[in-house]
Structures are given as structure tokens and as C-alpha cells.
MARFIDREN-368741 format. One record per residue: residue in three letters; x, y, z of N, C-alpha, C, O in turn. Coordinates in steps of 0.02 Angstrom, whole numbers, plus 50000, padded with zeros to 5 digits. Example, Ala and Ser with C-alpha at 12.3 -4.5 7.8 and 13.67 -1.06 7.14 Angstrom:
<zators>
ALA506604971650390506154977550390506604983550390507124983450423SER506424988850354506844994750357506455000250394506705005750402
</zators>
This chain:
<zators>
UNK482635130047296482335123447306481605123947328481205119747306UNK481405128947370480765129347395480445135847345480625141747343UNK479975132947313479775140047284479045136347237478945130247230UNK478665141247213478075139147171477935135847119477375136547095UNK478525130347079478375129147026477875124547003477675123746946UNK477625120347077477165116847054476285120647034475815117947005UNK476335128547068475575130847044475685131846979475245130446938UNK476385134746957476615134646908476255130346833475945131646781UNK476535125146868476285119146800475595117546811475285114846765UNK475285118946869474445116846872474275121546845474025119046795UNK474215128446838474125133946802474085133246731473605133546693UNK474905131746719475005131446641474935126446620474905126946559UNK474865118046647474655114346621475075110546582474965107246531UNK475645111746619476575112546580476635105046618476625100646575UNK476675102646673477175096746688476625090146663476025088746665UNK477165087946642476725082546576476505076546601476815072346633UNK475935076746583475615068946601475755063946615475705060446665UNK476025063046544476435057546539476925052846573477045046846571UNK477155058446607477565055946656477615053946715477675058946750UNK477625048546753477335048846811477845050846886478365048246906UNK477515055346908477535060846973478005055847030477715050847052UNK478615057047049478885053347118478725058947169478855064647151UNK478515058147217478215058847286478415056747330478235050947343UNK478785059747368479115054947416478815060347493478885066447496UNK478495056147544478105060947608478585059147677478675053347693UNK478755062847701479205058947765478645058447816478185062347829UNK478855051947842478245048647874478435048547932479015049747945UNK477945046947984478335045948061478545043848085478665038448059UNK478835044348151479285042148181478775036748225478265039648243UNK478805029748246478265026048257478445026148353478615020648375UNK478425029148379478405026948456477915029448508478045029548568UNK477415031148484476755031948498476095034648469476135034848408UNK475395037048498474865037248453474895044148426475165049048450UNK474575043348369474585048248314474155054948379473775054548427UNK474535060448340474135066448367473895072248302474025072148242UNK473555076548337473175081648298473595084848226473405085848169UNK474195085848261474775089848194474895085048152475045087048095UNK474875077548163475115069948126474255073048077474275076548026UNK473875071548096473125072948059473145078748006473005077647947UNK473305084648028473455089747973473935087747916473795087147857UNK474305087147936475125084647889474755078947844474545079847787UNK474735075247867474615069147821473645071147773473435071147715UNK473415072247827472785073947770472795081447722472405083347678UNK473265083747744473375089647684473695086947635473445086947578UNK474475083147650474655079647604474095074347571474195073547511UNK473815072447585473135069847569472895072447496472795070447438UNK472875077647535472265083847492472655084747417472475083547360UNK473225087047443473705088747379473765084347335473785086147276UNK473815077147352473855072347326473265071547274473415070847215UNK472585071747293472135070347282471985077547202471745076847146UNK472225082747232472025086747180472425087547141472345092747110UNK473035083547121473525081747070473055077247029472815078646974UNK472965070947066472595066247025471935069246979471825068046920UNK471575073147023470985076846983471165080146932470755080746887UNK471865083546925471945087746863472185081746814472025082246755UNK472575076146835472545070946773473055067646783473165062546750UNK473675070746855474365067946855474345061846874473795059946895UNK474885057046872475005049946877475515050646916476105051946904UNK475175049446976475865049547037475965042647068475495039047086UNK476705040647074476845035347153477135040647199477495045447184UNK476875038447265476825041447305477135036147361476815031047372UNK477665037147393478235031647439478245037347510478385043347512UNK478055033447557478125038047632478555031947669478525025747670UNK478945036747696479615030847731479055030147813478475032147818UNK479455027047867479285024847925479955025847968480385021947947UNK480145029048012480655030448039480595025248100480315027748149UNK480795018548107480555011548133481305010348198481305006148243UNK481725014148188482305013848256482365021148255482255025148209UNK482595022148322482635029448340482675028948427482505024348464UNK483055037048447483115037448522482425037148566482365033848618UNK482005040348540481155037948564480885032648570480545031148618UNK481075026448490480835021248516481215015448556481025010348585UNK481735017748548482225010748598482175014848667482375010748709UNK482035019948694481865019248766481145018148755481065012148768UNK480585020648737479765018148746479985009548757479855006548809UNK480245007048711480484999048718480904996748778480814991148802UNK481305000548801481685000648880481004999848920480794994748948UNK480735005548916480215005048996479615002348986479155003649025UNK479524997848930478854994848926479164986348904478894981948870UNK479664986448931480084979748912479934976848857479974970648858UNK479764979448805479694974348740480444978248674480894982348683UNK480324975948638480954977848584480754979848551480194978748529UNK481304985248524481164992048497480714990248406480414994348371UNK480824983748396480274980148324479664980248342479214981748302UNK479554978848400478924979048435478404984248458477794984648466UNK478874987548462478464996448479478384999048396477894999948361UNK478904999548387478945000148304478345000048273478025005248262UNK478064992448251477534988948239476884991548265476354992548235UNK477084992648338476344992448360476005000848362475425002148378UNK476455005348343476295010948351476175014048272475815018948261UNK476615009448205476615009548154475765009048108475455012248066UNK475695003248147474825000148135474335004348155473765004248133UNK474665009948216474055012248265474095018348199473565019848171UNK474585020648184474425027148148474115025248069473835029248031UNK474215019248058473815020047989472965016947980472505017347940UNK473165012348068472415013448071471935020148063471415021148031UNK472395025148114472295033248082472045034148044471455032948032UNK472605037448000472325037747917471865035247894471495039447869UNK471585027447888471035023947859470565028347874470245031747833UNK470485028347950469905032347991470075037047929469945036347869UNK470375041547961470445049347929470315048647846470435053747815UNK470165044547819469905042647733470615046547690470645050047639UNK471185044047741471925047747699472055042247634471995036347651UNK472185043147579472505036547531473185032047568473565033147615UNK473125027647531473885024747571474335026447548474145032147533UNK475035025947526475465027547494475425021847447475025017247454UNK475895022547393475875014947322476665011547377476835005647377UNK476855014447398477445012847424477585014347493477645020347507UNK477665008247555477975009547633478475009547618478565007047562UNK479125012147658479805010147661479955013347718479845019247732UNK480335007547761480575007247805481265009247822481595008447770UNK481785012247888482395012247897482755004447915483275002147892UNK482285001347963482554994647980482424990947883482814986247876UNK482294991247863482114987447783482684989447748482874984947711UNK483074995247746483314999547706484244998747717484645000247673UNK484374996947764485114998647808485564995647758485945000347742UNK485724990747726486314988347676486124995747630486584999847633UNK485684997347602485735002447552485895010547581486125015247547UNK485695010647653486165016547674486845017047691487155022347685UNK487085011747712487605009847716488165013647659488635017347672UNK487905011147587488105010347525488105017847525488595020847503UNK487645020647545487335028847533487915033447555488145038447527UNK488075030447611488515034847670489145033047639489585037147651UNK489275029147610489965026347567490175030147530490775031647532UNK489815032447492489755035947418489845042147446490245045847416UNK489565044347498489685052147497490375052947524490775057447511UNK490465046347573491375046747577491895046847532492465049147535UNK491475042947477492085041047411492135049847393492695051947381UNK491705053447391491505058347362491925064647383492055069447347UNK492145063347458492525068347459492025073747539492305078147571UNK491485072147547491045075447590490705072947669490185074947695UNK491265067247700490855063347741491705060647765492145059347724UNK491755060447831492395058447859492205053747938491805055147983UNK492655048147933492505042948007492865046348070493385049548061UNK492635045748125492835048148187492745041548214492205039748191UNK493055035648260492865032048314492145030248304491725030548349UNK492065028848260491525023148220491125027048201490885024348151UNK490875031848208490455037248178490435039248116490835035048095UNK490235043148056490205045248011490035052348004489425052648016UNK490265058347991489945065347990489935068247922490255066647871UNK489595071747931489525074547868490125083547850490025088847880UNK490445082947820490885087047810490555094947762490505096147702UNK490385098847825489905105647784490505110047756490345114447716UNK491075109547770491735112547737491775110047659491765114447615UNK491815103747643491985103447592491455104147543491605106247487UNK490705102247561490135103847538490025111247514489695113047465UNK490445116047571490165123047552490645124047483490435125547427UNK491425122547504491795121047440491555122247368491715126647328UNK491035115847361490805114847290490265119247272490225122347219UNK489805119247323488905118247316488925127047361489035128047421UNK488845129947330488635138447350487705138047367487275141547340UNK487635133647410486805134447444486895137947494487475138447514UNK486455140747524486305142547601485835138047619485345135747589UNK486175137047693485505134847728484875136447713484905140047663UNK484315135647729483615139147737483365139147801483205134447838UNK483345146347810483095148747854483685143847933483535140447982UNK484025145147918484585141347951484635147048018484605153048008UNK484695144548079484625147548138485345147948156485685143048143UNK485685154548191486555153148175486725147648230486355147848279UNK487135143548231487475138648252487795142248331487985148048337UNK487775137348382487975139148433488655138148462488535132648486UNK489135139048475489935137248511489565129248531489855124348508UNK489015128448568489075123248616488725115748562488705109648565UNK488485121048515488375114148476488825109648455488665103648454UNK489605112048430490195107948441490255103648472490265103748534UNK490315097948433490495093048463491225089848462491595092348420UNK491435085948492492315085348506492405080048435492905080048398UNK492005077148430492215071948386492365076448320492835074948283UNK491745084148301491655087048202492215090248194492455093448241UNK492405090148151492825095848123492465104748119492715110248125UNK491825102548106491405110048112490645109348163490295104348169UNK490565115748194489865113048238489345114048188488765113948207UNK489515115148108488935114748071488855106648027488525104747979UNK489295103748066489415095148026488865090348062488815091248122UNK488515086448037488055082248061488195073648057488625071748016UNK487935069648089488195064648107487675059448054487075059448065UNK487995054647993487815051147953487765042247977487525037447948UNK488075042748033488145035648061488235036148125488765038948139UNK487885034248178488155035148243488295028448273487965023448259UNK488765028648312489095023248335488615021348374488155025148390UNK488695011948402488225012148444488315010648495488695005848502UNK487985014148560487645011348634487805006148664487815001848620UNK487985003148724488064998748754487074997748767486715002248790UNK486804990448742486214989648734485824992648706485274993848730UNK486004994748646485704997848606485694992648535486104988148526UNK485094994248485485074989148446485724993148387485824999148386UNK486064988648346486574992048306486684984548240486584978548239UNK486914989648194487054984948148487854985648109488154990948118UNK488134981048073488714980248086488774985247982488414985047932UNK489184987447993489674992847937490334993047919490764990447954UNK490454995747870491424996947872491415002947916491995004547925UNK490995007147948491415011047974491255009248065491535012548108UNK490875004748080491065002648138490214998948165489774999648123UNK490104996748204489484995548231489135001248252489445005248288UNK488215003048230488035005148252487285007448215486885002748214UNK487035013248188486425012248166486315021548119486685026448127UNK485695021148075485995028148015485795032248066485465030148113UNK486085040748056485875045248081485225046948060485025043048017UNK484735052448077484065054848069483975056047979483645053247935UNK484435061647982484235065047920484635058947847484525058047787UNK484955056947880485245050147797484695048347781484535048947722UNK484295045747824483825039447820483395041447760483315036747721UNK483145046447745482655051447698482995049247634482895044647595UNK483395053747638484065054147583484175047247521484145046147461UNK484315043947589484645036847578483775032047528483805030247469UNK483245031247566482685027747570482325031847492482275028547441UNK482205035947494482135040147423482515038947371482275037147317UNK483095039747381483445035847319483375028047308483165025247257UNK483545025947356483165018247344482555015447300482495011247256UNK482085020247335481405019847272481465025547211481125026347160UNK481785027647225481485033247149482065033647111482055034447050UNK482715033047153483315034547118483565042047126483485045347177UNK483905044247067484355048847070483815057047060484045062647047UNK483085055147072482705061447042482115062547087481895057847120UNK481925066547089481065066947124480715072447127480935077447154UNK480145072147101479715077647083479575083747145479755089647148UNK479155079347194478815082947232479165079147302479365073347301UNK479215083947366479615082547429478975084047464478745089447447UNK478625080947508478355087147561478415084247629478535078347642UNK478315089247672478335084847764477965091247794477555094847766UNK478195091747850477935094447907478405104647892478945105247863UNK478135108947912478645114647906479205114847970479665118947973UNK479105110248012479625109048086480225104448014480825105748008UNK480005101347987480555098247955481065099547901481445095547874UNK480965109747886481175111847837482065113147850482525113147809UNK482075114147926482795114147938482615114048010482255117048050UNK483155107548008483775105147996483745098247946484165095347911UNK483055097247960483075089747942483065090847841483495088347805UNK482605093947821482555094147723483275099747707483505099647651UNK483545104147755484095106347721484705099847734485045098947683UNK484805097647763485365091647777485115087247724485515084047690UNK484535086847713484425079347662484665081947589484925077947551UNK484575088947567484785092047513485345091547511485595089047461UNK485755093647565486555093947559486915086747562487515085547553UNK486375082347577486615074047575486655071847497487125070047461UNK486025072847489485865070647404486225074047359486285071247305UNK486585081547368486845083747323487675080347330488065078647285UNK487745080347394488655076047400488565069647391489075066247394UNK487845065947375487815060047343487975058547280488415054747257UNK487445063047246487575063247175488275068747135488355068947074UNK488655072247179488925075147162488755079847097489195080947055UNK488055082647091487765087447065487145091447103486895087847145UNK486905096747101486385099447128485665100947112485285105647125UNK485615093947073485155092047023484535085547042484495079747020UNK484145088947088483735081647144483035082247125482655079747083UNK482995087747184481955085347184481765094047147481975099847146UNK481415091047130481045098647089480535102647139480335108347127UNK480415099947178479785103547230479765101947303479615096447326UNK479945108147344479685105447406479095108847431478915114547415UNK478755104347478477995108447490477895106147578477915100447600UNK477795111647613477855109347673477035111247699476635115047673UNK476965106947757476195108947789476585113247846477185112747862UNK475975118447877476175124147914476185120647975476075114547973UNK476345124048048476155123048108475405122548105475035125348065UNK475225118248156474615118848207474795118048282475055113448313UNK474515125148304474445127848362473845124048405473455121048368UNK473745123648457473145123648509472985127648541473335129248589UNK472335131248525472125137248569472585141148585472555143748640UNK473235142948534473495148148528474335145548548474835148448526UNK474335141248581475015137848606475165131948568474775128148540UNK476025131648574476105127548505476035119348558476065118048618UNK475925114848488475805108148526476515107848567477025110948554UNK476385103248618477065099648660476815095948710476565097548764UNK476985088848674476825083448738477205083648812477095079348855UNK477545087648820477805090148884477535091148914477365087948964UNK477295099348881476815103048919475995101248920475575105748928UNK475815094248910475205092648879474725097548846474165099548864UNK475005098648805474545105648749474635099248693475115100348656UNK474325093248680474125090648613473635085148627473675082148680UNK473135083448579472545078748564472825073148524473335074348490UNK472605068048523472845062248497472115061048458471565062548481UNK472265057748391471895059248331471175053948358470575054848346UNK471425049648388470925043748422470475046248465469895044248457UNK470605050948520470195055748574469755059948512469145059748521UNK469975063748452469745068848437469035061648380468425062548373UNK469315057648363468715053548333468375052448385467785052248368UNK468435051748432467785049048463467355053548489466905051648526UNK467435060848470466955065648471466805067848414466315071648417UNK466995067048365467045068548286466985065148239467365060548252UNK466755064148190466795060048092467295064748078467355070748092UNK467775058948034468415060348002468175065947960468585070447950UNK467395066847926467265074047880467325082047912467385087747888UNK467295079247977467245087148009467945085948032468145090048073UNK468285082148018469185086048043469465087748000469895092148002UNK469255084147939469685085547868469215091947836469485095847798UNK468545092847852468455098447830468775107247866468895112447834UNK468845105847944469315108947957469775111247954469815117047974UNK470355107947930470765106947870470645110347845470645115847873UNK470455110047768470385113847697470065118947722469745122547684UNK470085120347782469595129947793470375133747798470395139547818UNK470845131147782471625134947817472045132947753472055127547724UNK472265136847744472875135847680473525130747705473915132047751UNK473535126247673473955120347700474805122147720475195118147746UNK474935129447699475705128647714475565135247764476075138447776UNK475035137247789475065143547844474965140447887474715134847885UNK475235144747959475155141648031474375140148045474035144948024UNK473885133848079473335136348112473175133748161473265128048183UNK472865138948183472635137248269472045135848304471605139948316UNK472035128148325471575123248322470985124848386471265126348439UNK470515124748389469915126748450469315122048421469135120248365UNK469105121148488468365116348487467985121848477467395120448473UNK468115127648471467495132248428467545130448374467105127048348UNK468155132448337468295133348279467905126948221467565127048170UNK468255121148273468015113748243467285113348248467025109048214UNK466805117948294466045117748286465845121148249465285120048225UNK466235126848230465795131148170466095127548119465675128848075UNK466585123248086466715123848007466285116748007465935115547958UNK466295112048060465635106448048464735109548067464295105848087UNK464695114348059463955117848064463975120447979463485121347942UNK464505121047968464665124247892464505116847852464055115647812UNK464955113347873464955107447822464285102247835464165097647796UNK464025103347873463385102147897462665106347849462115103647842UNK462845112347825462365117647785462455115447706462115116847656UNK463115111047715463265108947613463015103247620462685102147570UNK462985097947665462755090547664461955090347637461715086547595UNK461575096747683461115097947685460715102247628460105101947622UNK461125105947590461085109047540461065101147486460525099447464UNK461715096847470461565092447430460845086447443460705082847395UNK460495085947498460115083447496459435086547484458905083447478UNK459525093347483458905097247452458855096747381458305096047353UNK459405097047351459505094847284459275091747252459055093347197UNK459255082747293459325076547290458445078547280458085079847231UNK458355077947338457345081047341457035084547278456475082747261UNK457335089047246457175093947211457135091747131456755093947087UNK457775085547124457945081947073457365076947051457285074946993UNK456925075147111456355070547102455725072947082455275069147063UNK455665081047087455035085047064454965081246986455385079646944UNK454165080646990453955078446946453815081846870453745079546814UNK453825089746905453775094746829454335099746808454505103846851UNK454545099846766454935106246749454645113646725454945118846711UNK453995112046724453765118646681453795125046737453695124546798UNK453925129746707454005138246742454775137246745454935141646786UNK455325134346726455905130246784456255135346717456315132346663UNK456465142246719456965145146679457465149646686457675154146648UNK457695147046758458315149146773458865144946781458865140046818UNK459565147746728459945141946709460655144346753461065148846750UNK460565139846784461375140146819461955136946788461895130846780UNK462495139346769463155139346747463495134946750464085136346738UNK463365128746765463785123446811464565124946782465035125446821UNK464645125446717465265124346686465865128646703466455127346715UNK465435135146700465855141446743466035141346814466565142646843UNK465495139446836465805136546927466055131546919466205129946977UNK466245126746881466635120746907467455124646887467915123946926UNK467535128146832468085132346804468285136046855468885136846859UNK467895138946901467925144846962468385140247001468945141747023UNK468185136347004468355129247079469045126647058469505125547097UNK469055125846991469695122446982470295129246989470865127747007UNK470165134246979470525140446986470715141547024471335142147027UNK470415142347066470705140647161471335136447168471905137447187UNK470885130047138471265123047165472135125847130472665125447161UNK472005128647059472785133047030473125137447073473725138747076UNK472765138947100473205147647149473315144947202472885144647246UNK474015142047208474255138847267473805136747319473745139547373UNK473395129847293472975123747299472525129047349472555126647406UNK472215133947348471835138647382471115136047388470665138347353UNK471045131747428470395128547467470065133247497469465134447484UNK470375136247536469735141147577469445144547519468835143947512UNK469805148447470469515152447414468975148547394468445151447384UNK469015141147385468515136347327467935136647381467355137447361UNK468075135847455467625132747485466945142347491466345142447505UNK467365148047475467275151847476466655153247424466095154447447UNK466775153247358466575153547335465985149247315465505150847280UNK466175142047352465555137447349464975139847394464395139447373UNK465085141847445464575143747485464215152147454463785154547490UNK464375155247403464315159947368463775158247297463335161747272UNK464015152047283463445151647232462945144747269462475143247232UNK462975141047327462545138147349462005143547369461405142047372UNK462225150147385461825154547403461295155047344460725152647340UNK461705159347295461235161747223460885153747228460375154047264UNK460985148747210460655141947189460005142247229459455141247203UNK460125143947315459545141847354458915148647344458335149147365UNK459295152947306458815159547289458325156247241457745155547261UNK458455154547194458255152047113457935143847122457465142247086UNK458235139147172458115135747168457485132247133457615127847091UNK456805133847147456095132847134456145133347036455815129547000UNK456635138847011456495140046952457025136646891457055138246832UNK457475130946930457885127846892457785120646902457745117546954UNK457725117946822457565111946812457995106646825458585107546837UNK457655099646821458135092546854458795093146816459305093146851UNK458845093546768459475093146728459815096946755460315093746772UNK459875104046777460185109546776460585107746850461195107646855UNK460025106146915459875101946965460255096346991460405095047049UNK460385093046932461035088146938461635086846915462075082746929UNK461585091146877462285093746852462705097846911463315098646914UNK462285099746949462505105247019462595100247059463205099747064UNK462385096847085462385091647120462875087547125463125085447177UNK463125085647038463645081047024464325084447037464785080747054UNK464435091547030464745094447029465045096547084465635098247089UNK464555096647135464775100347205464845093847244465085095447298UNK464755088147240465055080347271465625077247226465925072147243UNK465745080647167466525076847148466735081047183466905077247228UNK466875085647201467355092347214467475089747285468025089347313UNK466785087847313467005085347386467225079047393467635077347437UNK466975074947349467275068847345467995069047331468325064747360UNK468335073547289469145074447258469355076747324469855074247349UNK468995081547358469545083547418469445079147489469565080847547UNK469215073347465469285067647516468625067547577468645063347622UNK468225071247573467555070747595467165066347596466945066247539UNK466955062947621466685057947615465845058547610465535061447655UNK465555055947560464765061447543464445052947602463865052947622UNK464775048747614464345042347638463905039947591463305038347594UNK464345039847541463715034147492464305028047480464925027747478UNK463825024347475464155017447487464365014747428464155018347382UNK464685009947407464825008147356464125003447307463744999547337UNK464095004647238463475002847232463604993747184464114991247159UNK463194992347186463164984847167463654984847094463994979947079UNK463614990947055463964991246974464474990646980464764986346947UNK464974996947048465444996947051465634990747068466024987547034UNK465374988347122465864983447152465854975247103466244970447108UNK465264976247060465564968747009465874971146958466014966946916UNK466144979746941466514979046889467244979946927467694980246886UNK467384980146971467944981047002468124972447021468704970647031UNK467584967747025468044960947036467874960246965468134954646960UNK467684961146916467974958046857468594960446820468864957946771UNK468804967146862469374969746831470014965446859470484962846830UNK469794966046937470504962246987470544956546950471064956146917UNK470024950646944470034946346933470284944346853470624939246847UNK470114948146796470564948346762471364949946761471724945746733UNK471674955646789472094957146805472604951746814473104950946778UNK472294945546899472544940346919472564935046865473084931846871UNK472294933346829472184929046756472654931046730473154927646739UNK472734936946687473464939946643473944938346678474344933946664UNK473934942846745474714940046791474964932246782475454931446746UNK474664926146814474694918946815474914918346738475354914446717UNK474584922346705474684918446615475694921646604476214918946585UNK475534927046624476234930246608476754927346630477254925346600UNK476584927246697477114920046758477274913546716477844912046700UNK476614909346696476774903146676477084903346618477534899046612UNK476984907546563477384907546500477924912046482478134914646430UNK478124911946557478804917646550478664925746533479024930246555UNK478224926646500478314932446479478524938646523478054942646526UNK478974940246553478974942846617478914950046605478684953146653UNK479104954346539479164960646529478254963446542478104969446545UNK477844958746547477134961646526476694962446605476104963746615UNK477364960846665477314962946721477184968246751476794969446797UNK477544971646720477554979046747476884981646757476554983846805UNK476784980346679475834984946668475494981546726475204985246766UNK475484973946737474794972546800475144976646870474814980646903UNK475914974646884476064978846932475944988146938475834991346989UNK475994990446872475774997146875474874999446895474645004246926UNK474584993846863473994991846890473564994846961473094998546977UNK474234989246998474334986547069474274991947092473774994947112UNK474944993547090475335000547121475235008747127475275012347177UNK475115010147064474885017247040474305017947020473995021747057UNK473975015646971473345018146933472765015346996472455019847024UNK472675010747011471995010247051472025013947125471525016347151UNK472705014147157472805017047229472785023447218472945027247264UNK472575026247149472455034247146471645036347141471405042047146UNK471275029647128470695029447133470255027547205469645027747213UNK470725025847246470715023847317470295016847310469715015547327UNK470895012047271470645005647283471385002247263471855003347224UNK471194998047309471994993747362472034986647349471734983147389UNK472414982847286472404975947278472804974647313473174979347326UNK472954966947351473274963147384473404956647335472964953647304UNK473814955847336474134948847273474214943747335474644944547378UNK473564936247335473634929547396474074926847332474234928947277UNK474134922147365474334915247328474304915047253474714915647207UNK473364913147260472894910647201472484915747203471944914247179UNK472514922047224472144925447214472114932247230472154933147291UNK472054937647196471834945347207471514945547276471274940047290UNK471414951347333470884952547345470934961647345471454963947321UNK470584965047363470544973547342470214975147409469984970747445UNK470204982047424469784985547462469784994747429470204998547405UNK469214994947442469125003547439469105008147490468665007347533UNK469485013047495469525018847536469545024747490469895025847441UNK468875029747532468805034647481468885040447506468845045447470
</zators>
């Protein structure tokens, strides 16, 4: 299940266009502010995202919200408000995040409180199935009869303890699909008794909901590879009663602090809000892409001052450019730089298991040769380099700070605004099949360009995040 096939097809150029990419990101758990490891995770997934689209793929991309849970119904106990309420308010705080952090949105939120009649149904099916048995209102998941059919191993599965047994499982390797509920606890009503889904269904369950019985690409956190993505495998496969699901999982590594792993316990973690207000979202996310997204790394206010002194020497490099592009003569100007071969170099990287540091490697390798030669290469040559080394940063979510320019933004309301015209026409004369396309519109094709319609009443409105 975990293995390379997606450098695979970026390589070979094998998984087809045509088709468009399900993505499903497990999202957080909402009961307080985003921190430093929430920033890595999601802006790597970011990244990945972003350099699918650059090679040409057509992805929806659905991140759930884990909106009830043991964290947030006590944060909601001792701050007396209800557990919708923390939910909400911690939900908003993290995607205010992201915005900051210039992360895309997803084409798709989905929620656990949104979702519960269809897990319900979820947890049913795996009972009809033969793999899921009731205890005193509970639901577990039956790893006996699972092993039965389905010859998987765990991954990287840690051995099971005597004390993990619990009185209610039949095995201490069985996990709980429904847990009964709490005296004051929020719960919702089931055939197998009152109460609310376990952790790992919720994934399971919420993924199929949007994508159905299939899905391309999985990714989360590497803390989430087991227990939580091996249980969701062994859910989905006693769902579907085949072993036939997601084609890819891709996990982001640990991040450490100054050498110790995060733990709000032990206060060893930064909250993404503290670290902006000493920082631009470019120098955290360029931080980032200096580390291979599925290796451990270990975070230091050195570290974060040298790779923004770095990304500080390319800003500065493209505005010499910019200067150089305005020289008035070309004559003596006959040294020709390659653009085509370095952009080929760059995308090569981006092939060899999405290898950023390599690209960023090699960029600072021929910014070198460039600033040697510079004087002797003409405007053309000049901006072709230029254009080249700000998509690259622009694709990996960099933000160069250029603003949106007067072209874009009136051909983008004549597009919405057409769009909303077709829609109304399609509505009023029934035609309903010719929906899809403005909703595909909506949904997929422009939110891969990092621009966000909102459907009012009587009217479109959009925003851009880049």
C-alpha cells in the first residue's frame, strides 16, 4: 500500500490526465491553535498538490475536519461553551492559517458532525459483512475475521500489549467503530445504541462518501501511518469486501524542535500565529522545501535564518534580472543560457520523489553561472530566466508579491460572470445535465489555479490565493 508509484507515473508520464485525481488529506482535529507540525503537513501537502497540477493532473482534493472528539468536548467542559462551538472556532482559526500560509483550500470540507447517518450506514455494512460485532452499545472491529480473509500485515505495527485488552474485544488487536456514549457527553442515536463514530471510521467512512469506492492519492501526517491509516485500510477493505481502495499513500515526516520531538505537555511546540508574527509565510514555506517532505526535520531559529537569508539571495537575484531586462543595448551580449535545459533539470527533481532540496540545489548552481555571465546575456535570454525561475517559485507556492494585475482581474470577472449567466440559463430551462461543467468549473479547474468562486443568490463572487 505504501510504496512509490506515484514518482512512478510522474516519471513515466503513465497516470492519465484525463482522469481526474481523488485526494483525500486527513485534516485536523479542531480544539485548538494550529502549531508548527500542522504548518509542515499541510504546506507540504500543499506543495505536492501544487506540483501535480504543474505537470498537468486534474485533481479534487477533500480534507475531512475531525469536529467531535475527547479533546474537544472537554476544551468545551472547561471553557463552558459546546463542543460546535470550539469546533467552529478553532476550525476558522486554522484555515485562517493556511490562507496566511498561501496553502490552496481543498475543492472539498467534510466534516464528522456533517457525515454521521452515512457512517452509521458504513459501520453497518462492515457488520453485514461479517467483520464488526456489538458489545453493550459499542461496535468493534473484528481483526480475527479480517485476518481470515485479507493476508495484510500491519505496518510497521508495534506488538500489542496484554493491557491493551479490553473486557468488552474479543482480541486486544480489535478497535472500537462506535463508542457508546458518556453520561453528558454529546451522542447520537444508531441501531447499535446511543453514542458517537470511533477515530479511525470517521476517515474511512467520510472518503467514501465523497469519492466512493476508490481513491488515488491518501496523505496525512507519518504519526498517522499506524494505528490510525492501517485501521482505515482494514476498514475500507471489510467495507468493500475486496482489497482494492486507494492507490497511494504519502505521508509528511516528523518535525522535531531543536532536536526534541514536539509535545504540548512538555511545552516543546510554536503555534503557527507566534511563528507569523516574526516571519512572512515565504520564509516558513521556504523552510519547508529545504527538507524532503516524508523525512524527519528538525526545526531551529538558526536554521529558519539561514534558509530566509537564502531565499532572500533568489528574491534579490530576480530583481537584478528585472534591472538588467531594462538595459537599453544588447550588443557584446553572447552568452546564451539554456533556459530549456534548466527548466528540464528542475522538473527532474520535481520526478525523483518530489526532490525539492535537489531543485532548490541546483537552482542556486546555475543562479551562480548566470551571475558570472550576467553582463554578456541579452534581454531575451534575461527573461526567459526570469520567467522561469518565478513559475517554479510561484508552482511551489512562493509567493514572488506581485499583485494581481488589472488584465487578470477583468478577465477573471468576465469569466465568473459568464459562468453565473450559463448557470441561471441552465437552472431556468431545466437543462440540468450542463451543471456539472459550471460546477466542475467551481470546484476543480479554477481552485487549482488558486482562485475560489462563491455562488450568492444573484451572483458569483471569487477570490485569489496564490
Amino acid at each position: 500500500m505504501f510504496n512509490n508509484e506515484v514518482y512512478y507515473h510522474l516519471s513515466t508520464n503513465s497516470l492519465s490526465k484525463e482522469k481526474i485525481i481523488k485526494w483525500y488529506s486527513c485534516g485536523p482535529t479542531v480544539y485548538n491553535d494550529s502549531h508548527l507540525g500542522h504548518a509542515r503537513n499541510y504546506i507540504m501537502n500543499d506543495v505536492l498538490r501544487r506540483i501535480l497540477i504543474h505537470f498537468g493532473y486534474k485533481i479534487d482534493f477533500c480534507m475531512n475536519i475531525t469536529d467531535i472528539d475527547d479533546k474537544i468536548i472537554n476544551i468545551a467542559k472547561s471553557e463552558k461553551m459546546s463542543f460546535g462551538a470550539i469546533a467552529e472556532k478553532y476550525e476558522k482559526s486554522f484555515f485562517d492559517d493556511m490562507e496566511k500560509l498561501n496553502v490552496l483550500y481543498p475543492n472539498k470540507i467534510i466534516r464528522v458532525t456533517e457525515s454521521i447517518p452515512h457512517i452509521i450506514k458504513y459501520i453497518q455494512k462492515i457488520i453485514d459483512n461479517g467483520f464488526a460485532y456489538c458489545v453493550n452499545d459499542s461496535v468493534y472491529f473484528d481483526s480475527l475475521e479480517y485476518e481470515k480473509k485479507f493476508s495484510i500485515q500491519s505496518i510497521d505495527a508495534p506488538s500489542i500489549q496484554d493491557n491493551d485488552f479490553s473486557h468488552e474485544k474479543k482480541n486486544a488487536k480489535d478497535f472500537v467503530l462506535w463508542k457508546k456514549a458518556k453520561d453528558g457527553e454529546p451522542f447520537w442515536d444508531s441501531p447499535f445504541g446511543q453514542g458517537r463514530p470511533g477515530w479511525h471510521i470517521e476517515c474511512s467512512a467520510m472518503c467514501n462518501k465523497y469519492f466512493g469506492d476508490h481513491l488515488t492519492i491518501h496523505t496525512g501526517g507519518i504519526d498517522l501511518k499506524f494505528p490510525h491509516h492501517d485501521n482505515e485500510i482494514k476498514q475500507t477493505y471489510a467495507y468493500l469486501n475486496n482489497n482494492k481502495w486507494c492507490e497511494v499513500f504519502l505521508h509528511i515526516g516528523h518535525l522535531n524542535i531543536d532536536g526534541l520531538k514536539m509535545s504540548k505537555s512538555e511545552k516543546n511546540f510554536i503555534l503557527i500565529k507566534e511563528l507569523l508574527a516574526k516571519y512572512n509565510p515565504n520564509q516558513i514555506r521556504y523552510l519547508f522545501l529545504n527538507h524532503k517532505y516524508d523525512e524527519p526535520m528538525d526545526f531551529s531559529y538558526q536554521r529558519l535564518e539561514q534558509t530566509s537569508n537564502d531565499l532572500k539571495t533568489i528574491m534579490n537575484f530576480l530583481q537584478e534580472l528585472k534591472i538588467k531586462m531594462k538595459s537599453n543595448s544588447d550588443q557584446d551580449k553572447n552568452f546564451i543560457f539554456n533556459v530549456i535545459e534548466f527548466e528540464n533539470n528542475l522538473n527532474q527533481s520535481l520526478c525523483n520523489e518530489f526532490d525539492i532540496p535537489n531543485l532548490i540545489k541546483k537552482l542556486f548552481e546555475n543562479i551562480k553561472i548566470i551571475n558570472t555571465n550576467i553582463n554578456k546575456i541579452n534581454k531575451e535570454n534575461l527573461a526567459n530566466i526570469y520567467y522561469c525561475i518565478n513559475n517554479f517559485l510561484v508552482m511551489l507556492g512562493v509567493n514572488i508579491m506581485r499583485s494581481t494585475d488589472d488584465y487578470e482581474t477583468k478577465t477573471l470577472d468576465i469569466l465568473v460572470k459568464f459562468r453565473n449567466d450559463i448557470k441561471n440559463k441552465v437552472i431556468e430551462n431545466k437543462h440540468f445535465d450542463y451543471l456539472k461543467m459550471t460546477d466542475d468549473l467551481r470546484n476543480i479547474i479554477l481552485p487549482n489555479i488558486g482562485v475560489y468562486v462563491e455562488d450568492k443568490k444573484n451572483e458569483s463572487i471569487y477570490k485569489i490565493i496564490r
